[in-house]
VOMARMAR-312356 format. One record per residue (C-alpha): residue number from 1; residue in one letter; x, y, z. Coordinates in Angstrom, 1 decimal, m for minus. Example, Ala and Ser with C-alpha at 12.3 -4.5 7.8 and 13.67 -1.06 7.14 Angstrom:
<pt k="1" r="A" xx="12.3" yy="m4.5" zz="7.8"/>
<pt k="2" r="S" xx="13.7" yy="m1.1" zz="7.1"/>
! end
This chain:
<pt k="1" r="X" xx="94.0" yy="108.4" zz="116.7"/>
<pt k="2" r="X" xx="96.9" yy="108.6" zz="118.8"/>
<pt k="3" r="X" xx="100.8" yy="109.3" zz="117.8"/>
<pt k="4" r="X" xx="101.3" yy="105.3" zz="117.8"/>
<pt k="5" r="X" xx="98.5" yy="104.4" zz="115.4"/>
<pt k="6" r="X" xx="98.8" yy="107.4" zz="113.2"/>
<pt k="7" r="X" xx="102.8" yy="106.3" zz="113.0"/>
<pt k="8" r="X" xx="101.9" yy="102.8" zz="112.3"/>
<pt k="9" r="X" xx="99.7" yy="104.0" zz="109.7"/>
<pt k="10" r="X" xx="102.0" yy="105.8" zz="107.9"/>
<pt k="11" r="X" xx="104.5" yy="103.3" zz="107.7"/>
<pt k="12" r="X" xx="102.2" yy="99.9" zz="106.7"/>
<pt k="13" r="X" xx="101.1" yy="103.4" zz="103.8"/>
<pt k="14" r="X" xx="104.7" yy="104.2" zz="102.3"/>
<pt k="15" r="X" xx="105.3" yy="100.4" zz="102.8"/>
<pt k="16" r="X" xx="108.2" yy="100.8" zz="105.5"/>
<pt k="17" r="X" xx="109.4" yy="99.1" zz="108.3"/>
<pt k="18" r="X" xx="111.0" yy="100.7" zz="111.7"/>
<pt k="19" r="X" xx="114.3" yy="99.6" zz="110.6"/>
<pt k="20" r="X" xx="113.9" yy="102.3" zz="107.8"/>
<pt k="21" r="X" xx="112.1" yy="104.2" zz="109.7"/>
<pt k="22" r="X" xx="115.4" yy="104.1" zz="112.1"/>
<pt k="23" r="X" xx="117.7" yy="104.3" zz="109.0"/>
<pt k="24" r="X" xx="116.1" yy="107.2" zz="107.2"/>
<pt k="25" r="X" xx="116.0" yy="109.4" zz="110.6"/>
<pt k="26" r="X" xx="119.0" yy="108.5" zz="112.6"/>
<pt k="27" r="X" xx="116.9" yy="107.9" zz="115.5"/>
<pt k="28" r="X" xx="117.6" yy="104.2" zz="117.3"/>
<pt k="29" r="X" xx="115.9" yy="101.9" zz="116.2"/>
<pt k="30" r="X" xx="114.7" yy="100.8" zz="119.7"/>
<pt k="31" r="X" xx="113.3" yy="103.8" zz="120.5"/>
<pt k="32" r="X" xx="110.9" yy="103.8" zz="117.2"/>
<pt k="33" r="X" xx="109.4" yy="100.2" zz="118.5"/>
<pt k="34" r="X" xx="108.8" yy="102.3" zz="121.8"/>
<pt k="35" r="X" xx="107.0" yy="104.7" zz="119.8"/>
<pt k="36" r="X" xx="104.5" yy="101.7" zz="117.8"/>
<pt k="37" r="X" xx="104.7" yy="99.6" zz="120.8"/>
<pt k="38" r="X" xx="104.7" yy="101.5" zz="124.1"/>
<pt k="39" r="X" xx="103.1" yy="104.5" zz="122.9"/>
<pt k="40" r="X" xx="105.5" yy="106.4" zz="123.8"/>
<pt k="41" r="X" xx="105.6" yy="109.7" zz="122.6"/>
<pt k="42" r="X" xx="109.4" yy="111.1" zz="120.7"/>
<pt k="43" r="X" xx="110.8" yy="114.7" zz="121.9"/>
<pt k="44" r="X" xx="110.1" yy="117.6" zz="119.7"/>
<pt k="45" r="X" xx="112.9" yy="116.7" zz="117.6"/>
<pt k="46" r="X" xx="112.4" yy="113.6" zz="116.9"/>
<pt k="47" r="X" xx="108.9" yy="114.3" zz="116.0"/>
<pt k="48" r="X" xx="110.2" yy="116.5" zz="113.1"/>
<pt k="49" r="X" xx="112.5" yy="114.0" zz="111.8"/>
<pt k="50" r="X" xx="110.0" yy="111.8" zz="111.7"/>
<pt k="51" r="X" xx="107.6" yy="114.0" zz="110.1"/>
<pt k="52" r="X" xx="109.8" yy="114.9" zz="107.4"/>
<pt k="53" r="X" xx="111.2" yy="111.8" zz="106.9"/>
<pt k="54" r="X" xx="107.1" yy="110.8" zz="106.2"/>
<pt k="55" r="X" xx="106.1" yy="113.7" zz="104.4"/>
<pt k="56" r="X" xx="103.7" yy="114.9" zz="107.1"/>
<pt k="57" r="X" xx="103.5" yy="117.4" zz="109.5"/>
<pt k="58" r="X" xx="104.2" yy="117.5" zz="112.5"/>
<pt k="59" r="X" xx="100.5" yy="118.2" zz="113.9"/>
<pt k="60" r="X" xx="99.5" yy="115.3" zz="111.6"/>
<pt k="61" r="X" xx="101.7" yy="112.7" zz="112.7"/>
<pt k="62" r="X" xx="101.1" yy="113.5" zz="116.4"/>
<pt k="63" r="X" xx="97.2" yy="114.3" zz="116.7"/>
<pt k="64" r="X" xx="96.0" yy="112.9" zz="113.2"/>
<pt k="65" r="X" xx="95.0" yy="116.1" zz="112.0"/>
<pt k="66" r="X" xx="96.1" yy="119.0" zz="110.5"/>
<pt k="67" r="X" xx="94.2" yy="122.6" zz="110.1"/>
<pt k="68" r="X" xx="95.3" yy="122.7" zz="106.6"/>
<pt k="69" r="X" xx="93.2" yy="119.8" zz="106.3"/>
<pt k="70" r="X" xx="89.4" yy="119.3" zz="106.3"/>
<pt k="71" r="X" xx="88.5" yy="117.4" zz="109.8"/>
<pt k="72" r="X" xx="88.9" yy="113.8" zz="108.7"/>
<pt k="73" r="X" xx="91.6" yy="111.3" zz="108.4"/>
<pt k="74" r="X" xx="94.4" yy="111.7" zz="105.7"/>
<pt k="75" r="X" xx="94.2" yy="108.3" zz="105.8"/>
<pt k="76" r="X" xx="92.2" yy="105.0" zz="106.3"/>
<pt k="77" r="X" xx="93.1" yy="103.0" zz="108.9"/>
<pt k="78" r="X" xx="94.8" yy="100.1" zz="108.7"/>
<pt k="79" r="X" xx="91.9" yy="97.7" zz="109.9"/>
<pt k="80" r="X" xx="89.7" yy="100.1" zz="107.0"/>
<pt k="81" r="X" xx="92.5" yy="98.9" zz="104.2"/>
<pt k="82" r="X" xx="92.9" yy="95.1" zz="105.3"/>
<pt k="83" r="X" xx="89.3" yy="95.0" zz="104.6"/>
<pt k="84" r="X" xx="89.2" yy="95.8" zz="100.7"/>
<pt k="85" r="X" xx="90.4" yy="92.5" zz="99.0"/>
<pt k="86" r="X" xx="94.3" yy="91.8" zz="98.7"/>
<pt k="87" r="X" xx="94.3" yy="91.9" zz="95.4"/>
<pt k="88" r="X" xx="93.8" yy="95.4" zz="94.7"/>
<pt k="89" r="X" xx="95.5" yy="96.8" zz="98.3"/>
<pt k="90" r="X" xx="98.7" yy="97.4" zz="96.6"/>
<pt k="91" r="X" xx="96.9" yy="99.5" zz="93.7"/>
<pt k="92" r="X" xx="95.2" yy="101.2" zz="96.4"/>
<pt k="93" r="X" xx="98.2" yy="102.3" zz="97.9"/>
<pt k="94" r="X" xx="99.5" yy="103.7" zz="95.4"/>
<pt k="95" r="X" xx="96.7" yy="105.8" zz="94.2"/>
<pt k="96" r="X" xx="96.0" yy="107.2" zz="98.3"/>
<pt k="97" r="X" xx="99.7" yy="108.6" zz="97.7"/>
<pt k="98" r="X" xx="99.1" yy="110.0" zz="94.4"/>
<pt k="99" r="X" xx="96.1" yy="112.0" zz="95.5"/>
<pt k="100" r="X" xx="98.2" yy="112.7" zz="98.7"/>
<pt k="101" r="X" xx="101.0" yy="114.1" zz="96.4"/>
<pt k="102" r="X" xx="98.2" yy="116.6" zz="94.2"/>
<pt k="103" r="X" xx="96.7" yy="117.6" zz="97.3"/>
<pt k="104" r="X" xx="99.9" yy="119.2" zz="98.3"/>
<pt k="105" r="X" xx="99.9" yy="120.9" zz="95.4"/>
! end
């Protein structure tokens, strides 16, 4: 995945928007969109408010991987997700960032 889709991901995941994307990092809110929809790619700082803002790392959040990490996705994509019924997406959610949360452990 590229930076976009691994940013988009992680935003539809800890149910945020770019506006608090924006608000959270101090970076304009413009130049997030230009991120999700020009694929544009932030400046080294930008990337590590971003990634701490997310709870990520910066490797992560740029190539989708992370050597700390076995060599698959931290998370499903979003086409993965819309396929599991809408009822129990929410619940699903949830439990993703749980087990994110022990794995930092």
């Amino acid at each position: 995945m590229n930076f976009s889709q691994n940013l988009r991901n992680l935003l539809f995941y800890n149910e945020l928007k770019a506006s608090d994307l924006s608000r959270g990092t101090g970076i304009n809110y413009n130049t997030i969109l230009s991120y999700l929809n020009k694929g544009c790619i932030p400046r080294v700082d930008y990337a590590v408010k971003i990634a701490v803002y997310l709870n990520v790392s910066v490797e992560y959040l740029v190539t989708g991987a992370d050597r700390n990490e076995e060599h698959y996705d931290k998370y499903p994509t979003v086409s993965e997700l819309k396929k599991i019924p809408k009822q129990f997406q929410s619940s699903l959610k949830k439990i993703i960032h749980e087990l994110s949360l022990i794995n930092k452990l």
